[in-house]
RODO-2510 file (C-alpha; in nm, 4 decimals, decimal comma):
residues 352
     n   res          X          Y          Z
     1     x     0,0000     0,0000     0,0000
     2     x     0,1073     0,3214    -0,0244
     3     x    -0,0534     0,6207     0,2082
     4     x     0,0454     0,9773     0,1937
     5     x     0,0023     1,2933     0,3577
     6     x     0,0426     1,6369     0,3227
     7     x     0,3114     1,9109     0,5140
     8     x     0,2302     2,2506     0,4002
     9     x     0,4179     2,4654     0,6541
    10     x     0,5012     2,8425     0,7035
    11     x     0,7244     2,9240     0,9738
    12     x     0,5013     3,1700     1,1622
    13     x     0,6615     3,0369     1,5319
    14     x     0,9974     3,0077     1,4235
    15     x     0,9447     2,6886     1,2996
    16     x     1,2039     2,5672     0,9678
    17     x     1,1064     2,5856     0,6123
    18     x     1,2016     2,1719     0,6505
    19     x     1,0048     2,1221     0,9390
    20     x     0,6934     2,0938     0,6442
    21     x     0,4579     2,0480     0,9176
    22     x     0,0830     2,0490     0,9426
    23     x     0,0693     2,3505     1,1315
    24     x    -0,0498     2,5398     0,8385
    25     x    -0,2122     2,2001     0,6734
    26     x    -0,2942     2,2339     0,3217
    27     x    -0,3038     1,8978     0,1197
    28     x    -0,2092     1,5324     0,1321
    29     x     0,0068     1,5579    -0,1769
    30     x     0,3569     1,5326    -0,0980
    31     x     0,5222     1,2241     0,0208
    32     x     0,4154     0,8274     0,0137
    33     x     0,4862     0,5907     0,2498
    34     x     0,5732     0,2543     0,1218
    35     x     0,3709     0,0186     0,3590
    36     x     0,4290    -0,3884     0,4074
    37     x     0,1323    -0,5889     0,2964
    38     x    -0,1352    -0,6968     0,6274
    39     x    -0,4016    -0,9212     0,6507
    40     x    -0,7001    -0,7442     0,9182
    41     x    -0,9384    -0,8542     1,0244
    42     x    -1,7830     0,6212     2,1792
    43     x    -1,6577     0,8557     2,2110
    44     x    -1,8120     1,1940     2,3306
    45     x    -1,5770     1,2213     2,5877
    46     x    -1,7166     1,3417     2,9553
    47     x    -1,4231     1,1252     3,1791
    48     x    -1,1703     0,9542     3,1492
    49     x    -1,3488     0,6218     3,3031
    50     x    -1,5937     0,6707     2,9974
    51     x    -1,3018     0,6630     2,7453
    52     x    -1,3367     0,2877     2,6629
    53     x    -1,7266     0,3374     2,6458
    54     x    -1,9226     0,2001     2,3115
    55     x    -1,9223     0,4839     2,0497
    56     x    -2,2672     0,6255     2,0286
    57     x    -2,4996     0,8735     1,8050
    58     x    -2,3400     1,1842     2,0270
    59     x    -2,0081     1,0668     1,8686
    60     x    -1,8195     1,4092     1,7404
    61     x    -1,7656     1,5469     1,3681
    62     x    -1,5614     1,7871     1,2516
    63     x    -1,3283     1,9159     1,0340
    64     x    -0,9553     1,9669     1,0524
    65     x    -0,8496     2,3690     1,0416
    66     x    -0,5027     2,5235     0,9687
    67     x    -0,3997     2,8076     1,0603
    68     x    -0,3780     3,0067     0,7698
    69     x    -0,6202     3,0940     0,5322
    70     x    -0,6547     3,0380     0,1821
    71     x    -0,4536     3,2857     0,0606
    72     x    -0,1452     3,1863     0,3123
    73     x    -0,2011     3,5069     0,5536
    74     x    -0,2506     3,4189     0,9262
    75     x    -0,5999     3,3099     1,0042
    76     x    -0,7442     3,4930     1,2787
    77     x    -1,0694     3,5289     1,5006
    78     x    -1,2781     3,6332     1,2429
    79     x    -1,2031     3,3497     0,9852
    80     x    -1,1931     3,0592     1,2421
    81     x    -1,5038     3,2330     1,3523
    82     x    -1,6316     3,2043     0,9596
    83     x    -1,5206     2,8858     0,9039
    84     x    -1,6992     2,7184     1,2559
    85     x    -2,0872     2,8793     1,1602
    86     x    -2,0046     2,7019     0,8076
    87     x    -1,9282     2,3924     0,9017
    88     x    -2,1898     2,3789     1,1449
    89     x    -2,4731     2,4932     0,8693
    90     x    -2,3532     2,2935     0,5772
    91     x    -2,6240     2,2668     0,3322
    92     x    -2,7381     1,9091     0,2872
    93     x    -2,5979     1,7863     0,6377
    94     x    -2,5556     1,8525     1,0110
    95     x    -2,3714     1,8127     1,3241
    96     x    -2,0307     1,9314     1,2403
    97     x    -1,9815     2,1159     1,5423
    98     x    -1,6071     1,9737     1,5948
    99     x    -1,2968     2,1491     1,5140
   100     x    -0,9383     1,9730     1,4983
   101     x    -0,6353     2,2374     1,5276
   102     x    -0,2914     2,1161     1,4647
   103     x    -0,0900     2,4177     1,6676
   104     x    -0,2690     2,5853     2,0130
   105     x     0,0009     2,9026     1,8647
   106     x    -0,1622     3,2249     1,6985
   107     x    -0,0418     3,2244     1,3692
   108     x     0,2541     3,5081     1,3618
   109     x     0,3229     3,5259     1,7272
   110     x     0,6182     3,2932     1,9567
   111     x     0,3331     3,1659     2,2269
   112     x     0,0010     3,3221     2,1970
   113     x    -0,3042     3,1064     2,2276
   114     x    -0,4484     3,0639     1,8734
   115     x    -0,7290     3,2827     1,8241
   116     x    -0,9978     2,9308     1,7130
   117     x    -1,0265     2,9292     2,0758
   118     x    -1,2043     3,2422     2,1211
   119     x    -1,3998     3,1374     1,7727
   120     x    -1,4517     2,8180     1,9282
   121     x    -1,6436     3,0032     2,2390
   122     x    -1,8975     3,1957     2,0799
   123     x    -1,9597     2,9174     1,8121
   124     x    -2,0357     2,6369     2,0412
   125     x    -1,7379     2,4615     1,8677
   126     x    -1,5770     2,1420     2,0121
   127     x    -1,2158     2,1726     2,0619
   128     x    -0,9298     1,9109     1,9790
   129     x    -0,6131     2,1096     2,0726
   130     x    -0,3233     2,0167     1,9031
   131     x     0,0255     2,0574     2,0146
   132     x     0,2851     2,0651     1,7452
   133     x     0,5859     1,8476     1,8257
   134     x     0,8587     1,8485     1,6007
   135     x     1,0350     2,1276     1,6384
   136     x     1,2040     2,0906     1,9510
   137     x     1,1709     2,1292     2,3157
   138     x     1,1312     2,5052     2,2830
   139     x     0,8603     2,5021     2,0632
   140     x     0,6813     2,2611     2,2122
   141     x     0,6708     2,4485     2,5397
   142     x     0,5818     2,7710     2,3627
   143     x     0,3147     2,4924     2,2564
   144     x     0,1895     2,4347     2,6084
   145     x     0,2681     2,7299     2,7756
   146     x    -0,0361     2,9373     2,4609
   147     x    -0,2611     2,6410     2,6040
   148     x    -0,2313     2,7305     2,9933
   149     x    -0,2433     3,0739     2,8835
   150     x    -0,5895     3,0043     2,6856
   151     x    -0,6751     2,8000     2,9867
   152     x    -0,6406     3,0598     3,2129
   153     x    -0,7991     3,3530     3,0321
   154     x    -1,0873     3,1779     2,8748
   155     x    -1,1648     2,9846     3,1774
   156     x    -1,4172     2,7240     3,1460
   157     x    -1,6331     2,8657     2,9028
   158     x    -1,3055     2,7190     2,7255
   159     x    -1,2320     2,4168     2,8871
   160     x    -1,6151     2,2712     2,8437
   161     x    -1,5195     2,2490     2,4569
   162     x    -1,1761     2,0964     2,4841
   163     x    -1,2358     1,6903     2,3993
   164     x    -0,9020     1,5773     2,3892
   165     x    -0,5240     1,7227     2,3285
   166     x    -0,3424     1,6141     2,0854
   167     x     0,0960     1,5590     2,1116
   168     x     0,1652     1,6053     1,7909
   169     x     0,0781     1,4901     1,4522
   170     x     0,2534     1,2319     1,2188
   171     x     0,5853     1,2720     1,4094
   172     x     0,6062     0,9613     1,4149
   173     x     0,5793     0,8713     1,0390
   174     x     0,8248     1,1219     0,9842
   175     x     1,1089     1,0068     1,1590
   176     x     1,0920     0,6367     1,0574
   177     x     1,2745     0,4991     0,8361
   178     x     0,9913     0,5754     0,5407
   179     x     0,9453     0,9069     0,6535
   180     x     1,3110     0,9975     0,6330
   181     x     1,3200     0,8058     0,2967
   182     x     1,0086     1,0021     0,1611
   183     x     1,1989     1,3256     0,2608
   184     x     0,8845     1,3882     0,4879
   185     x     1,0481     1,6690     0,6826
   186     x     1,1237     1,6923     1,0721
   187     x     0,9520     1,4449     1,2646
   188     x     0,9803     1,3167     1,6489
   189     x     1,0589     0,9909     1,7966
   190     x     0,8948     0,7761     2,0265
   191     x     1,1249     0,8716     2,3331
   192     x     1,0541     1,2227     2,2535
   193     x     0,6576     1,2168     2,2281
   194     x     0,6431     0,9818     2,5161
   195     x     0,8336     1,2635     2,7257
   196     x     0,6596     1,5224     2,5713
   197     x     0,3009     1,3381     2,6885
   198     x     0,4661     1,2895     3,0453
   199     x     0,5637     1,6730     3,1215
   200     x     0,1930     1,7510     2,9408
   201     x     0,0880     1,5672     3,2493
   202     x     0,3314     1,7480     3,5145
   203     x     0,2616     2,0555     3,3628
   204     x    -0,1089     2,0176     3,3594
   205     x    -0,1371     1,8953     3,6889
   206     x    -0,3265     2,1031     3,9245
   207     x    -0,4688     2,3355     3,6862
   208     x    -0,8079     2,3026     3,4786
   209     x    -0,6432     2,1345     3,2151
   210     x    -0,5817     1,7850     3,4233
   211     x    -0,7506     1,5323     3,2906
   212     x    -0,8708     1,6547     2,9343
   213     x    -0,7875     1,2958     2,7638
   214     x    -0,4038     1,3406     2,5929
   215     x    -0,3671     1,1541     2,2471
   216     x    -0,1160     1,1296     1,9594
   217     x    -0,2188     1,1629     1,5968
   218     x    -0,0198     0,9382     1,3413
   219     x    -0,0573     0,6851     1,0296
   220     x    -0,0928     0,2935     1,0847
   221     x     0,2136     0,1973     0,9788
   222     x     0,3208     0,4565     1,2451
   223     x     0,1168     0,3185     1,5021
   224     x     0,2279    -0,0741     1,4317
   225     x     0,5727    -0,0400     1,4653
   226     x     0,7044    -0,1978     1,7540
   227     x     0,8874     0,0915     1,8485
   228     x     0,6355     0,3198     1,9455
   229     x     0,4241     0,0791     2,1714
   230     x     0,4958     0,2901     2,4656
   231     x     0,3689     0,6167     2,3192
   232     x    -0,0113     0,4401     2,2857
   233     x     0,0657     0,3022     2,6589
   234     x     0,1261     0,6639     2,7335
   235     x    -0,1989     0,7704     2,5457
   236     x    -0,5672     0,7497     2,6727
   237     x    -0,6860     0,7280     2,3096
   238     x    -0,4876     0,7122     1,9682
   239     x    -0,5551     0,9525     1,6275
   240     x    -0,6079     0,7426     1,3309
   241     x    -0,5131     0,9888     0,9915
   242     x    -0,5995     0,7493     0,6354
   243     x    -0,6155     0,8216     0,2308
   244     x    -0,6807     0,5583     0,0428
   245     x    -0,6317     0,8032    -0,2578
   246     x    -0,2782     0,7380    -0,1676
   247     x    -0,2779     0,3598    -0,1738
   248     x    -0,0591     0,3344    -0,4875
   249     x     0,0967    -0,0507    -0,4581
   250     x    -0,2802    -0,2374    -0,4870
   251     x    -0,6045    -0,1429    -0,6172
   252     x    -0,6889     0,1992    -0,5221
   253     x    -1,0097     0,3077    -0,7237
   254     x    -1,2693     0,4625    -0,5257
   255     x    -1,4493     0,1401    -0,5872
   256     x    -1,1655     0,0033    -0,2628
   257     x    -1,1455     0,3237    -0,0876
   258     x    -1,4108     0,1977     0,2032
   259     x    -1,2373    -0,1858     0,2247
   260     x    -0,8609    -0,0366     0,2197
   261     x    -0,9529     0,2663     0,4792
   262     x    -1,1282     0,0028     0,7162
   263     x    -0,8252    -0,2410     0,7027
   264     x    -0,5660     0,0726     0,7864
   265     x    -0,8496     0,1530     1,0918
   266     x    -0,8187    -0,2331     1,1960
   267     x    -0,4274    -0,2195     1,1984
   268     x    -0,4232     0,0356     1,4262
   269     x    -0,6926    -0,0622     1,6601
   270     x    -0,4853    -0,4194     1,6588
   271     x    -0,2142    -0,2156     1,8636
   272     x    -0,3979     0,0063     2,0552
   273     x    -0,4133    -0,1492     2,3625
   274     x    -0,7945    -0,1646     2,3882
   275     x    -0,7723     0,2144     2,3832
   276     x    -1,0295     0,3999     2,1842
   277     x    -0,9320     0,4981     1,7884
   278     x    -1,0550     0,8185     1,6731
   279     x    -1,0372     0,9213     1,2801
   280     x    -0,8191     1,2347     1,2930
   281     x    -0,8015     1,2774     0,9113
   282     x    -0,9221     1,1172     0,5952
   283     x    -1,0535     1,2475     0,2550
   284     x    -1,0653     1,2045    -0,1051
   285     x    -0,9717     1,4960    -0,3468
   286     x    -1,1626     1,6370    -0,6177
   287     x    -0,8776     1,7899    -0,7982
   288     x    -0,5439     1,6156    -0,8688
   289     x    -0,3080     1,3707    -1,0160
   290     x    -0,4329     0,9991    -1,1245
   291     x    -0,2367     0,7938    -0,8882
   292     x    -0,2583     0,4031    -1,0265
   293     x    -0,6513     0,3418    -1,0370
   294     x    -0,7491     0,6647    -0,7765
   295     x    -0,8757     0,9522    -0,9782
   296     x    -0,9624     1,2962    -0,7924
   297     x    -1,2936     1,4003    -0,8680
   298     x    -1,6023     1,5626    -0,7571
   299     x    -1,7863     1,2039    -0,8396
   300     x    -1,5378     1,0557    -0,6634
   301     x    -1,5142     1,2550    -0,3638
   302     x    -1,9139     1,2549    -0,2960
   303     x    -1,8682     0,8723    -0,3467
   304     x    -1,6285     0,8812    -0,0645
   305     x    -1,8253     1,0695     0,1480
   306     x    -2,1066     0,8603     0,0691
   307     x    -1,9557     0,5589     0,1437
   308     x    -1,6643     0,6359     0,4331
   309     x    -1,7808     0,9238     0,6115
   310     x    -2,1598     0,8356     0,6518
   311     x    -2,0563     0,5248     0,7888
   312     x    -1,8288     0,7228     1,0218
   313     x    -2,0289     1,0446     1,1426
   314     x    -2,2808     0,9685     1,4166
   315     x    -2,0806     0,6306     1,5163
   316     x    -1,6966     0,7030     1,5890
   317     x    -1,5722     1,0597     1,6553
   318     x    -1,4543     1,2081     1,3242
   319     x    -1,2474     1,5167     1,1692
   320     x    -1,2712     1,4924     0,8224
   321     x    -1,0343     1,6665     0,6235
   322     x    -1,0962     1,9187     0,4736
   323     x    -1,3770     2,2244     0,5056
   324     x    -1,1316     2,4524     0,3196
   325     x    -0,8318     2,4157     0,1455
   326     x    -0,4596     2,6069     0,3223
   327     x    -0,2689     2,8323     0,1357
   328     x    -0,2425     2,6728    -0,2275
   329     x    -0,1780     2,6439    -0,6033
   330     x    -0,4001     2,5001    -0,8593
   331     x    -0,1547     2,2259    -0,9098
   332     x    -0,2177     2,0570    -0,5662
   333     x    -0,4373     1,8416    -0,4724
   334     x    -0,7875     1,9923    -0,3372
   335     x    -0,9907     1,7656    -0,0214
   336     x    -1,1893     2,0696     0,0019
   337     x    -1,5668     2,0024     0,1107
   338     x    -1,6706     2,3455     0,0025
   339     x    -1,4913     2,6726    -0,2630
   340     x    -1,2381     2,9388    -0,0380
   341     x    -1,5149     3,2131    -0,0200
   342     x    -1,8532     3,0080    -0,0751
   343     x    -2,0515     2,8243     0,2089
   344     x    -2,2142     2,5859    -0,0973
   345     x    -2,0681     2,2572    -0,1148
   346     x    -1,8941     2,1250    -0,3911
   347     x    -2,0888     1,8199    -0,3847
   348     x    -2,4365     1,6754    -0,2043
   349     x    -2,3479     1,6218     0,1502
   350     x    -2,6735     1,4323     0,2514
   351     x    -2,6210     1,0577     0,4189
   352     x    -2,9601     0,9397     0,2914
***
């Protein structure tokens, strides 16, 4: 199989051109990862003794935000504000009233608390904070040190939103061997997310943050390496991300997208310790490159929808990427559920 993912990154918290992280995510378009052939076979979170609990119709959607906008310029209150009402009045569907953030840093600043939060607040918007992890221990304290600061101004008109917090996001992947092969940019290894989830912890503790469920985001093949078994003991649920699109060593038409994303679910949840599995990220793109038998398209994408996602939302909590495409050009790939500056979808949204 292969499985890629984007890294679309602009260095707005002193973060390397070759860090190519998702802090700004735009598309899934620019590495592979070659992955070994495998046979395989609820979460609205209120406590952690209710994080192994059967997923349930109150299970959360969402979408996955960047933070910049379209255009590359620093997204700020008024866009994530923008982008939260649309997603949660999407013509042809409902519920989407989740938001996944990949940095808790205000675009353009060293270690202010991104400004989704306050969107987040006056939308009603579930939170999944994300902490961005591989640029060093600097960075990721900056990291922690904008979400105590959000904590702490916000108060719990904040905190009642935040479902989980996320260490990082395909670090993992990046520094394997494939990653480093696939010239997939800066990643971190298991010794350093597993320390970065343990001083999360000791630097949460005591303060309204303790006990918000901590997670990890990363691909399968991430997840089943041997390697990085203590990171999911150190987790109290694990972030799935999956593109079939990107499947490129066996049958990849849409007509396989729902069998080959289900399979790269089932690897991970083989690993994870009996610890919950939540899809992070997963999409199909309308505008693109044939790669083998997977063609972006707009049929294609609705059939994706159709077939992946409304077997998803309302069953396991979901962030679908994407609402809107990052900063871009017209030869990239586009997952984007609806146009830069229109609230229309591209395609019929409905689950019926």
């Amino acid at each position: 199989m292969f499985l890629s993912f984007s890294l679309a990154v602009q260095c707005s918290i002193h973060i390397t051109s070759s860090t190519r992280a998702y802090i700004h995510r735009a598309h899934p378009s620019s590495y592979l990862i070659q992955l070994p052939k495998m046979h395989f076979q609820s979460l609205a979170i209120v406590t952690l003794g209710a994080l192994a609990a059967p997923i349930t119709a109150q299970a959360l959607r969402g979408f996955t935000y960047g933070s910049t906008a379209f255009d590359g310029s620093c997204q700020g209150y008024q866009g994530f504000r923008t982008l939260f009402e649309r997603a949660k009045n999407l013509e042809g569907t409902s519920g989407f009233t989740a938001a996944r953030l990949y940095t808790s840093i205000q675009c353009g600043t060293t270690a202010a608390p991104i400004e989704a939060y306050k969107a987040a607040i006056d939308t009603n918007t579930k939170i999944m904070v994300g902490l961005w992890a591989s640029a060093g221990r600097e960075i990721f304290e900056n990291e922690v040190n904008a979400l105590r600061a959000a904590a702490t101004t916000l108060g719990m008109a904040f905190m009642d939103l935040v479902v989980g917090i996320s260490v990082g996001s395909e670090d993992l992947y990046r520094s394997s061997p494939e990653g480093m092969e696939n010239n997939a940019g800066k990643g971190a290894t298991a010794e350093e997310i597993e320390g970065y989830i343990g001083w999360l912890r000791d630097w949460t503790k005591g303060t309204i943050l303790e006990g918000i469920p901590i997670t990890h985001v990363d691909t399968w093949t991430a997840w089943v390496r041997p390697e990085n078994q203590g990171v999911i003991q150190a987790l109290d649920f694990l972030g799935h991300n999956s593109f079939p699109y990107f499947e490129g060593t066996h049958p990849n038409a849409i007509e396989k997208a729902s069998e080959n994303f289900f399979s790269a679910v089932a690897a991970t949840e083989s690993v994870a310790q009996g610890k919950p599995v939540w899809i992070t990220e997963t999409g199909w793109p309308d505008t693109g490159a044939l790669l083998r038998d997977a063609l972006p398209s707009l049929a294609n994408a609705k059939a994706y929808w159709k077939t992946v996602g409304c077997s998803l939302f309302g069953h396991r909590n979901t962030f679908w990427h994407t609402l809107i495409d990052g900063a871009s050009n017209e030869s990239e790939l586009s997952f984007a559920i609806t146009p830069p500056f229109s609230a229309k979808p591209k395609f019929d949204l409905s689950c019926s």
